[in-house]
C-alpha positions, 0 to 999 in steps of 0.5 A: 888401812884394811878397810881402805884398800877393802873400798879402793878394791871395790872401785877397782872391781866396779870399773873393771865391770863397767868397762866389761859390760861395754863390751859385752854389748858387741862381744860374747861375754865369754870372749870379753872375759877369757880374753880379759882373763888371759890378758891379766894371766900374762901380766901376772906371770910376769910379776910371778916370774920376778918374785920367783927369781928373788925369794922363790916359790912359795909354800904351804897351801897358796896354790890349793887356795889360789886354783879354788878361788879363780875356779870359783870365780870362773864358775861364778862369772859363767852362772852370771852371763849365763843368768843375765841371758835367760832373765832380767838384770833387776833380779839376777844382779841383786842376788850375784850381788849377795855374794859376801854373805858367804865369807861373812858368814864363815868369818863369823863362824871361824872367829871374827868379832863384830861390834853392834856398830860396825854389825850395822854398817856392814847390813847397810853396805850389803844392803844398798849393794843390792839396791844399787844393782836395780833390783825389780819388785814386780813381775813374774820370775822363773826358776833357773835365772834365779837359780844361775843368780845363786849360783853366782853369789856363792860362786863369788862369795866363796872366790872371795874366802879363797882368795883370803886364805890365799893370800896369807901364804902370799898375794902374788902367787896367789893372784897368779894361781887363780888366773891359772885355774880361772882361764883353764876353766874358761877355756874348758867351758868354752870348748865344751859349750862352743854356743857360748861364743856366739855373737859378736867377736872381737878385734885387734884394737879391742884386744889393748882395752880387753886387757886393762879390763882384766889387770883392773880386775887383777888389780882389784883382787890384789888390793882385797888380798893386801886387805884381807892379810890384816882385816877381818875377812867378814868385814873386809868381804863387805867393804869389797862388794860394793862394786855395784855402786861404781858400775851404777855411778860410772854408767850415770856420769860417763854414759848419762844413764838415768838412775832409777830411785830405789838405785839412787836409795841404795847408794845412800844406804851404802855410804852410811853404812861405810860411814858407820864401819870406819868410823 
């Protein structure tokens, strides 16, 4: 069942990205995902608000946790645009895309237990996430999209482990602490970097879809931190990072976007190697 909501999750995530992306097209990226990011922040209080007035705030070390994964998010969704402005999606994409080789790599070191099997379809589920996000083989690269990209990955894989030490004190207010300290980032970010936001604005009819974006990606981390309470958090960060693979199919089927070879060979690998884990 781990795995499953693990996969779910990540269609969720991938669909959240695509619908982003689009707007991102005609929207500063930072607009596009401050307003997405408040927009799920105002959902989430609400679901808080409710749980509050049934069982009370929760204890222990939710919040630190919480605030340390929506800050990490934060950072990493900023190094990403960032990244994307200054290089070419071929090579800042794959290496955000690496991001789960941070929780895999603590789980591993805190306990998790992985069979030869399921080791193996973990390295090809990550393995065609990096094919499936277009990764360029030639031309020259320069130093400081490479550097954002990294940046991006360590930021997303640790928002991933915070999330899962979060959520063992409880989804909800974790999810509500880390849309917290990701839209008080953001809104930091945004007023110390002001040139961030230049380009195009949004408007009042873009502000409905701007908010499904952010309760997609709500909705996505919600359903990792249900998963990461009974699974493996190595296993259960891999299954999650497949988003690339949704956005690749999404823009394909819905915007007609020819899917260069080695994205299509990324797929398969992917597939087979989730194949391999659940089986």
């Amino acid at each position: 069942m781990s795995a499953f909501l693990a996969i779910v999750a990540s269609v969720v995530w991938g669909s959240a990205d695509f619908g982003g992306g689009i707007f991102s097209k005609r929207i500063a990226a930072i607009r596009v995902v401050a307003i997405s990011q408040f927009g799920a922040l105002l959902a989430m209080s609400v679901v808080f608000g409710a749980q509050l007035l049934l069982s009370g705030a929760p204890t222990g070390t939710t919040w630190l946790w919480g605030a340390a994964a929506g800050a990490a998010n934060a950072m990493a969704l900023c190094s990403l645009y960032a990244g994307l402005s200054v290089g070419t999606m071929g090579v800042v994409s794959p290496i955000a895309s690496l991001g789960a080789v941070v929780p895999v790599t603590i789980g591993l070191l805190t306990g998790d237990t992985l069979g030869v099997v399921v080791g193996i379809g973990l390295f090809l589920a990550m393995a065609g996430a990096v094919l499936a996000a277009g990764p360029e083989f030639t031309g020259d690269v320069s130093r400081l999209p490479v550097l954002l990209a990294v940046c991006a990955a360590l930021g997303f894989g640790a928002s991933l482990y915070f999330l899962h030490a979060a959520s063992a004190g409880g989804v909800i207010p974790a999810l509500w602490m880390m849309r917290v300290a990701s839209v008080v980032e953001l809104v930091v970010i945004w007023r110390l970097w002001p040139g961030l936001a230049n380009g195009g604005k949004s408007r009042r009819r873009d502000l409905p879809l701007l908010l499904v974006v952010g309760c997609g990606d709500l909705a996505a981390n919600g359903l990792f931190g249900l998963a990461s309470k009974d699974g493996e958090v190595s296993l259960i960060s891999v299954l999650g990072s497949l988003y690339p693979i949704a956005t690749l199919l999404l823009a394909r089927f819905v915007l007609h976007e020819r899917m260069r070879p080695v994205q299509a060979a990324g797929v398969a690998v992917a597939l087979l190697g989730v194949v391999l884990v659940v089986s």
